[in-house]
C-alpha positions as CSV (number, residue, x, y, z in Angstrom):
1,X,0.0,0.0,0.0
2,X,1.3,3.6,-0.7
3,X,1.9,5.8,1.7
4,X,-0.6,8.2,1.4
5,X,-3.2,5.5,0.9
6,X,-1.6,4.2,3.9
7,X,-2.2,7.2,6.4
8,X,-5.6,8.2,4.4
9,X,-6.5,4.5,5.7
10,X,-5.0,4.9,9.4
11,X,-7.1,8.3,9.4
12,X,-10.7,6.9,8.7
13,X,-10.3,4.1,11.3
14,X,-9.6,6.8,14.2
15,X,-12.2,6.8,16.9
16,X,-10.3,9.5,18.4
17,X,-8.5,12.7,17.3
18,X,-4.5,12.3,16.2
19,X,-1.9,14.1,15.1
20,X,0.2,13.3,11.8
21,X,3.5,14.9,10.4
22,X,2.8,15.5,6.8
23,X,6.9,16.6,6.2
24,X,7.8,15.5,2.5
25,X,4.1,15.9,1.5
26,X,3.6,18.4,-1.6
27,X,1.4,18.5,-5.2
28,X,-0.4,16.1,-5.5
29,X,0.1,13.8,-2.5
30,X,-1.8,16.7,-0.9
31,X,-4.5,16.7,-2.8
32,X,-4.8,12.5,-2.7
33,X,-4.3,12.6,0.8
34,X,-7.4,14.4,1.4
35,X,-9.8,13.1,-1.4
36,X,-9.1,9.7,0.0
37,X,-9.6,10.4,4.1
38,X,-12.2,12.8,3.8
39,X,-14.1,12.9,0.3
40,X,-16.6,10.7,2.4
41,X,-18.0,10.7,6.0
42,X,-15.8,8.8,8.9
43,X,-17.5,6.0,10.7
44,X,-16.4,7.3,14.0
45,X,-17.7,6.7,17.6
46,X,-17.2,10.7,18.3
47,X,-16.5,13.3,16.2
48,X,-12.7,14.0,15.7
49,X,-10.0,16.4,14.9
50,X,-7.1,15.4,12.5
51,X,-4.4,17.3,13.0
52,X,-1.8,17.8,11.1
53,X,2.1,19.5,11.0
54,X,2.7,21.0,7.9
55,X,5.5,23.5,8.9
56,X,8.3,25.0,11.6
57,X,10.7,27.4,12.5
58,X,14.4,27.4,11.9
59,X,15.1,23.9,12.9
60,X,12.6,21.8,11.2
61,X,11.5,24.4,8.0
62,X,13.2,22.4,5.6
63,X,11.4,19.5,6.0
64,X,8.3,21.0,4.6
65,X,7.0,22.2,1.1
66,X,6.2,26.2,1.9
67,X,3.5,26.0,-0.2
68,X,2.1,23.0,1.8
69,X,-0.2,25.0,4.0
70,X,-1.8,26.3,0.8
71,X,-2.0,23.3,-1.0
72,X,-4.2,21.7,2.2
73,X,-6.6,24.3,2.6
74,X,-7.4,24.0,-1.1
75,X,-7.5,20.5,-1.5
76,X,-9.9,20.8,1.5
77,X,-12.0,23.6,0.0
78,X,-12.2,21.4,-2.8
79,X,-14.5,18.9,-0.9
80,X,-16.7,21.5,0.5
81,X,-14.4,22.0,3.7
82,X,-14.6,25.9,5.2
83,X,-12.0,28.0,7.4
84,X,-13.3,28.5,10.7
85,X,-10.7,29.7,13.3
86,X,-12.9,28.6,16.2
87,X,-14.2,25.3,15.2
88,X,-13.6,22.3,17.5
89,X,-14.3,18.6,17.5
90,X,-18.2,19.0,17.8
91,X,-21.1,18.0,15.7
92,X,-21.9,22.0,14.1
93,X,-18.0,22.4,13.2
94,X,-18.2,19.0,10.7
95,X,-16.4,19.9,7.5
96,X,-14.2,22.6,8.6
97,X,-10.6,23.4,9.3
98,X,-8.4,26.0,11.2
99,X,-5.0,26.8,10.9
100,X,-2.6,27.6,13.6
101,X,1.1,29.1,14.6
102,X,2.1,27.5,17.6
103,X,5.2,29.8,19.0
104,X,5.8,27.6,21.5
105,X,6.2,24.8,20.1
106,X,7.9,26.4,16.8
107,X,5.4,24.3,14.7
108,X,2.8,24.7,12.2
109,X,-0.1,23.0,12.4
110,X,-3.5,22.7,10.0
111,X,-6.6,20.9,12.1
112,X,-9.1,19.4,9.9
113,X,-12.3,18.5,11.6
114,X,-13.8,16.1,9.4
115,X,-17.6,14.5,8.8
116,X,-18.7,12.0,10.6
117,X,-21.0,9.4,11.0
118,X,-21.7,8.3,14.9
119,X,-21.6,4.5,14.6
120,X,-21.8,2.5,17.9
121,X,-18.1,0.9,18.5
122,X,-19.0,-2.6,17.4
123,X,-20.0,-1.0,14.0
124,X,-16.5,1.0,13.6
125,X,-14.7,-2.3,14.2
126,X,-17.0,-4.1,11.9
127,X,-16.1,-1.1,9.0
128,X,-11.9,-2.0,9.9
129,X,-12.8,-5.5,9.0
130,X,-14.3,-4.8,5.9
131,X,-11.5,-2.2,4.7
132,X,-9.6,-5.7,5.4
133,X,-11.2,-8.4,3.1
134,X,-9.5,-9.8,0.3
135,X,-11.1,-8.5,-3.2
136,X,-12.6,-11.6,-3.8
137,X,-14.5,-11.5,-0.5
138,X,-15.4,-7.9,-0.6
139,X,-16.6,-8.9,-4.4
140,X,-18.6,-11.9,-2.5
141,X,-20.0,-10.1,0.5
142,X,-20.5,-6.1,-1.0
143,X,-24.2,-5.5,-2.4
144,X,-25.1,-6.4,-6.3
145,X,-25.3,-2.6,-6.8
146,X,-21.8,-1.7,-4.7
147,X,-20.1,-4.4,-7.1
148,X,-21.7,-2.7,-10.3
149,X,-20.6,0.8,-9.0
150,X,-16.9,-0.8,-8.4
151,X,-16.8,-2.9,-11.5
152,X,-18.1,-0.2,-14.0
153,X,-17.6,3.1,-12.3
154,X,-13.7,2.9,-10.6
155,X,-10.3,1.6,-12.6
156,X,-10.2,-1.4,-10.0
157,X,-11.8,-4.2,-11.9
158,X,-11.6,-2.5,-15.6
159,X,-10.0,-5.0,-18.1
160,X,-11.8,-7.9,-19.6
161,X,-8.6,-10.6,-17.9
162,X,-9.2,-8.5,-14.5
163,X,-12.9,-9.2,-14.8
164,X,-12.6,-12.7,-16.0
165,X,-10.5,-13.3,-12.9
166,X,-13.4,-11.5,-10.9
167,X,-15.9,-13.7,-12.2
168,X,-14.1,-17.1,-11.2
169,X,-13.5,-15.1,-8.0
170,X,-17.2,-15.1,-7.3
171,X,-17.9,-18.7,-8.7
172,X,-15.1,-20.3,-6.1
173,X,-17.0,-18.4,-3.1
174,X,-20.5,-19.5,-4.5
175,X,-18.8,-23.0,-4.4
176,X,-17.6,-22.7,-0.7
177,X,-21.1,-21.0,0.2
178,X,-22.6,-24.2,-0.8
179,X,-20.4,-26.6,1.0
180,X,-21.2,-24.4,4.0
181,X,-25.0,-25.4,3.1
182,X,-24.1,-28.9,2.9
183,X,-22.0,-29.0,6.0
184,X,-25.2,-26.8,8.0
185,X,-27.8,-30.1,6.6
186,X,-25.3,-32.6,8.1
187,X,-24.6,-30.4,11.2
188,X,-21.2,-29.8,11.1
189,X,-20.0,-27.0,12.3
190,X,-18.6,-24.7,10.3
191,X,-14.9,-22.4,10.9
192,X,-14.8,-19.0,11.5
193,X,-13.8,-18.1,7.9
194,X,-16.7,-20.5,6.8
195,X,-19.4,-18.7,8.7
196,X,-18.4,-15.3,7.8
197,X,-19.2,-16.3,4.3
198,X,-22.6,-17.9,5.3
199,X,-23.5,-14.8,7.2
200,X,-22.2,-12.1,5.0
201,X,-22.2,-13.3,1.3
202,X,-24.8,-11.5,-0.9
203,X,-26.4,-12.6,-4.1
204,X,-23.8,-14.8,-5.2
205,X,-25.7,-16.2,-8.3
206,X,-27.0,-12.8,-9.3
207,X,-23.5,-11.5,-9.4
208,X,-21.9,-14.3,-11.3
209,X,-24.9,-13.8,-13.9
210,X,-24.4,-10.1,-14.3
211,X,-20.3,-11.0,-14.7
212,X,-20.8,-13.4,-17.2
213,X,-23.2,-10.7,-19.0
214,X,-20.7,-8.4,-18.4
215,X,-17.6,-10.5,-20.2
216,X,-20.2,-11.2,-23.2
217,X,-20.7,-7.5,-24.0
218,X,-16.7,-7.1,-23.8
219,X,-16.4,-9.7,-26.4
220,X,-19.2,-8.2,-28.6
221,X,-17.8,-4.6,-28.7
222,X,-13.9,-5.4,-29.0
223,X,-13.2,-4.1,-25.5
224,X,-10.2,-6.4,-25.3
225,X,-6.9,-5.7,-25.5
226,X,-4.4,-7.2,-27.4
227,X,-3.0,-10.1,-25.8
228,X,-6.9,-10.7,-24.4
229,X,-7.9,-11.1,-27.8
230,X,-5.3,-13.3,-28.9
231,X,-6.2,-15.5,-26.0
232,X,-9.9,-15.3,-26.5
233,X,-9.3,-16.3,-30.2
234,X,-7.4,-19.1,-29.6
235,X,-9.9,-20.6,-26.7
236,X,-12.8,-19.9,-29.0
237,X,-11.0,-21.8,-31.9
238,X,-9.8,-24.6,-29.7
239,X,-13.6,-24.9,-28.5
240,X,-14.8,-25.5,-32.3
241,X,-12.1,-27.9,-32.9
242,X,-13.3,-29.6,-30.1
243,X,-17.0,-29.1,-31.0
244,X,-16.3,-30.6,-34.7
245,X,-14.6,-34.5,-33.4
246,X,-18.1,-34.3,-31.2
247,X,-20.1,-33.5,-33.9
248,X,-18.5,-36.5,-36.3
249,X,-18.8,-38.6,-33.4
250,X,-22.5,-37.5,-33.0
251,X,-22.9,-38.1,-36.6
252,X,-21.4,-41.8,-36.7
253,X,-23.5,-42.6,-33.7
254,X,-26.8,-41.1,-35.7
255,X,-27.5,-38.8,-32.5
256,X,-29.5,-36.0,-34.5
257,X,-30.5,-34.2,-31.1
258,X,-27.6,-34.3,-30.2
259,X,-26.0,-33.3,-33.5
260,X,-28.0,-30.4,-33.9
261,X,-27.0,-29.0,-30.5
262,X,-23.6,-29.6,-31.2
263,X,-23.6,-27.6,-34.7
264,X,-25.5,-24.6,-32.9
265,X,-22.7,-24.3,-30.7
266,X,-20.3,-24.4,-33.2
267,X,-22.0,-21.8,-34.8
268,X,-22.2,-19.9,-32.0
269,X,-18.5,-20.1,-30.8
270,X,-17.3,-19.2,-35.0
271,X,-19.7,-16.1,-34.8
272,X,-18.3,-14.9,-32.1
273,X,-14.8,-15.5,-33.0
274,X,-15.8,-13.5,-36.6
275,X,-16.9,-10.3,-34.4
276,X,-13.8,-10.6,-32.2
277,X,-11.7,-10.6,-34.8
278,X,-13.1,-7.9,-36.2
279,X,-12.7,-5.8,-33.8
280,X,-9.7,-3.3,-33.0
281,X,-8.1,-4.0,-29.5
282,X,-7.9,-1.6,-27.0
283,X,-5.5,-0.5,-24.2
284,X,-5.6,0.8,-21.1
285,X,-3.4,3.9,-20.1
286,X,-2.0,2.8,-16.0
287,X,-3.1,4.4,-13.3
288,X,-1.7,7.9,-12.8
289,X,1.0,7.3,-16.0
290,X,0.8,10.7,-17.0
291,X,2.9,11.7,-13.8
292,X,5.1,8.0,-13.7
293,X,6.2,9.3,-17.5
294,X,7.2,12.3,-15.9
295,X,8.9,10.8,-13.2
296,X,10.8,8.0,-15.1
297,X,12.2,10.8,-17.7
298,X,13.3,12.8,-14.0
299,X,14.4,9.7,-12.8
300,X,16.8,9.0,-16.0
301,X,18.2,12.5,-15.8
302,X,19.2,12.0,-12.2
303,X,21.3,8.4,-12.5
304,X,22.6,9.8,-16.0
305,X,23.9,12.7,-13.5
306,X,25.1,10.3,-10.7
307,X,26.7,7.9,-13.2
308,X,28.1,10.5,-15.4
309,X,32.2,9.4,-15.9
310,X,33.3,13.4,-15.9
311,X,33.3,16.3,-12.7
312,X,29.5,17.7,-13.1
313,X,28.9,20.9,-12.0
314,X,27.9,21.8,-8.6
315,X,24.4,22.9,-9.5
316,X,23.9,19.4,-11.5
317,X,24.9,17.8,-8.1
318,X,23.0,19.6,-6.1
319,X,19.8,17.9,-8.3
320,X,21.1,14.4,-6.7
321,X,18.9,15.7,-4.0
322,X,15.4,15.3,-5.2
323,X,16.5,11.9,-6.0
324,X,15.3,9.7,-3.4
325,X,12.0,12.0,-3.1
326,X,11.2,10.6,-7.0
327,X,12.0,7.1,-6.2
328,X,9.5,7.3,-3.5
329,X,6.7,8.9,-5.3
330,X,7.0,6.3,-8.1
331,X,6.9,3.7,-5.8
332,X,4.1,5.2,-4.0
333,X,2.1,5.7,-7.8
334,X,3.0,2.7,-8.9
335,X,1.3,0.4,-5.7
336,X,-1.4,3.1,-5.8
337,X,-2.0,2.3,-9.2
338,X,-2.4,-1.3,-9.5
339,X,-6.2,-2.4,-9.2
340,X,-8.0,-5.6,-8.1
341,X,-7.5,-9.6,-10.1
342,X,-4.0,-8.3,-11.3
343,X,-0.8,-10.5,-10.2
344,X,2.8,-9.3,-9.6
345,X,4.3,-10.7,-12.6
346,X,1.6,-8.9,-15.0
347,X,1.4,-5.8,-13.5
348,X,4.9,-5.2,-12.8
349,X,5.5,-6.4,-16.9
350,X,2.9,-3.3,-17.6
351,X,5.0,-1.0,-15.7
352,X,8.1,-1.7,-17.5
353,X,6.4,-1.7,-20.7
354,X,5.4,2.0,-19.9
355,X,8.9,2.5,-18.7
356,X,10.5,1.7,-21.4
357,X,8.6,3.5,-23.9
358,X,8.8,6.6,-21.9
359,X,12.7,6.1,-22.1
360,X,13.3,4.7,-25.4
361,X,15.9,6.6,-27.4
362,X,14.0,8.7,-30.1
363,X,14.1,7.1,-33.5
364,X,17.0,8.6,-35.8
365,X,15.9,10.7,-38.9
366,X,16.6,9.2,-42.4
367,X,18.7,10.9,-44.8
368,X,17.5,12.2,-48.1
369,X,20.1,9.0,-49.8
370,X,18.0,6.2,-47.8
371,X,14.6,7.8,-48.0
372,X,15.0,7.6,-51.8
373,X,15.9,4.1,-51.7
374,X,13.4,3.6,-49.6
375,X,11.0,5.2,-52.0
376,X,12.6,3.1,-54.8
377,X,12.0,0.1,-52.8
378,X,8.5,0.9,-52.4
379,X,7.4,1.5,-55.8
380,X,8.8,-1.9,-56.4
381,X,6.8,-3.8,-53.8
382,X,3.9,-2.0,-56.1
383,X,4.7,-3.8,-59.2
384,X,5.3,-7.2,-57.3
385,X,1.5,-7.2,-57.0
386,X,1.1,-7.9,-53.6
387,X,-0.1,-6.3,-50.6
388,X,3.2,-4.5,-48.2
389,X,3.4,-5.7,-45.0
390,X,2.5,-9.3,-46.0
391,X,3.5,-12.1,-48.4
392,X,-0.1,-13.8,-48.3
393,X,-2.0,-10.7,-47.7
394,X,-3.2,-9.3,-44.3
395,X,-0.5,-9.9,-41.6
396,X,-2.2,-11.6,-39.0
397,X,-0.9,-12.1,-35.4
398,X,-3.3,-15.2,-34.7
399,X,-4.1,-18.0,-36.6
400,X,-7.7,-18.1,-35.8
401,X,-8.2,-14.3,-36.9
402,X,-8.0,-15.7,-40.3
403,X,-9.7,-18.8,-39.8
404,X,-12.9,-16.8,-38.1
405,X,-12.7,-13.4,-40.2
């Protein structure tokens, strides 16, 4: 977890006021900081003040971003927050903030008093657990419409493989509900894990149904992306070569029920191959890339200054010392980024597929002497009479594309 979703998280599971140091904060950590803790009501037993440093005098000044102050009570107006210099932690002061010079102390300090919704204190440790769960079980225990909001609405659960993982998420809990129902008939008793599920999971069929809906429609309007597609292709063609050896079979054991079911799936699967293929794929931009791009070009500059074989000038040293701040903030994006149904490997291979086309060496200009040859070489490709790009045609990075388009 990042560290601002870290501390946004530690902030909405107080049931008393705190105090946190926000030194190193700036931008738009500020601004995340706050939508996350406070773009919603607390569940709190009392109302609370968060209070937090965000400056100093001589000794500690450094630490903090001078603009800091500025940047909170923005990102707090932003959410519908108001200065009030003599608010306190009371129900009439919700949504407010003050901040405040303290000369004795030599510190700086900005104290937000955030909603809140009184909950009774088994209900605020009942909201911790459910920050908690796994996204599988918050898939199998959240309301049909909270999963709809989640699935369609936020970039957790937006590709068709993250989905697809979602919906045998849901199918393996609808399995263990149901051994729970079997082990309840023969009265056994059931674990603590178990029973939580019994208790807790909602609509399990009715979610796997909408899912599976869901995936269909992906398929049907091309919202896959390359390598999804690919895969897709090649399951949908290995599921009519497999549907053809059962329709001879059907056919040599004169089965003509049976037959005919097994032809309208064929048909079935090669129609929806055809559209697939048809279809452009897609991609999907990471999470907060616009700023990783930045970051990885900063990043570059600084080890290209570090690792530089000649003296560098002090002023080019001197840049050394943002270094560790931008290897924190794209470590902080890049966990912040990753969503739900996603594993190490695949994410981390997106990341350095962004990372390396960020950083890839512009491609050299061609002379006048090669673009003419190039330009020679073209017009004779024309005469060969064949399509560029392809000796048989359209190039093809699937098999079944041509055998379904």
């Amino acid at each position: 977890m990042s560290a601002v979703k870290s501390l946004a998280a530690e902030i909405r599971k107080l049931a008393s006021s705190e105090e946190f140091d926000l030194h190193g904060y700036e931008g738009s950590q500020v601004s995340d900081l706050v939508t996350a803790a406070f773009e919603t009501p607390l569940q709190s037993t009392d109302y609370v003040r968060i209070t937090f440093v965000v400056g100093g005098g001589k000794k500690c000044r450094q630490k903090y971003s001078p603009e800091l102050p500025k940047e909170l009570s923005q990102a707090l107006a932003a959410l519908g927050f108001q200065e009030d210099r003599g608010a306190s932690a009371c129900e009439q002061c919700q949504a407010t903030y003050k901040y405040q010079h303290d000369t004795d102390k030599d510190l700086k300090f900005m104290h937000v008093f955030p909603r809140v919704e009184i909950v009774s204190a088994e209900a605020h440790d009942e909201a911790e657990e459910w920050e908690e769960l796994s996204p599988a079980k918050w898939c199998a225990m959240a309301s049909v419409e909270e999963l709809q909001d989640v699935v369609t609405k936020s970039p957790k659960v937006r590709s068709f493989a993250q989905r697809k993982a979602m919906l045998a998420a849901l199918k393996a809990e609808q399995e263990k509900y149901e051994a729970c129902e079997r082990k309840m008939i023969t009265m056994e008793a059931l674990t603590d894990e178990e029973q939580k599920l019994y208790d807790e999971a909602q609509a399990l069929p009715e979610k796997i149904e909408w899912a599976t809906k869901l995936l269909e429609e992906m398929i049907e309007e091309g919202q896959l992306t390359v390598r999804e597609k690919s895969d897709m292709l090649e399951n949908l063609g290995s599921k009519v070569e497999a549907l053809d050896r059962e329709i001879a079979k059907a056919r040599g054991e004169d089965k003509p029920k049976r037959l005919a079911k097994l032809q309208e799936a064929r048909e079935a699967a090669a129609s929806k191959a055809a559209v697939l293929a048809g279809k452009e794929a897609i991609t999907h931009p990471l999470r907060h890339e616009k700023e990783l791009r930045s970051l990885w070009k900063k990043l570059a500059a600084l080890e290209k200054i570090e690792n530089a074989r000649t003296p560098q000038p002090l002023d080019e040293i001197k840049k050394l010392r943002d270094k560790p701040d931008v290897e924190a903030r794209i470590t902080e994006l890049s966990e912040d980024g990753r969503g739900w149904f996603v594993s190490d490997e695949e994410y981390q291979s997106q990341l350095e597929a962004a990372k390396s086309d960020t950083l890839k060496a512009p491609a050299a200009k061609k002379s006048s002497s090669s673009s003419a040859a190039s330009t020679g070489s073209s017009a004779a490709g024309k005469g060969s009479g064949r399509p560029q790009g392809s000796a048989r045609g359209r190039p093809t990075n699937n098999a079944y594309e041509l055998l379904f388009s």
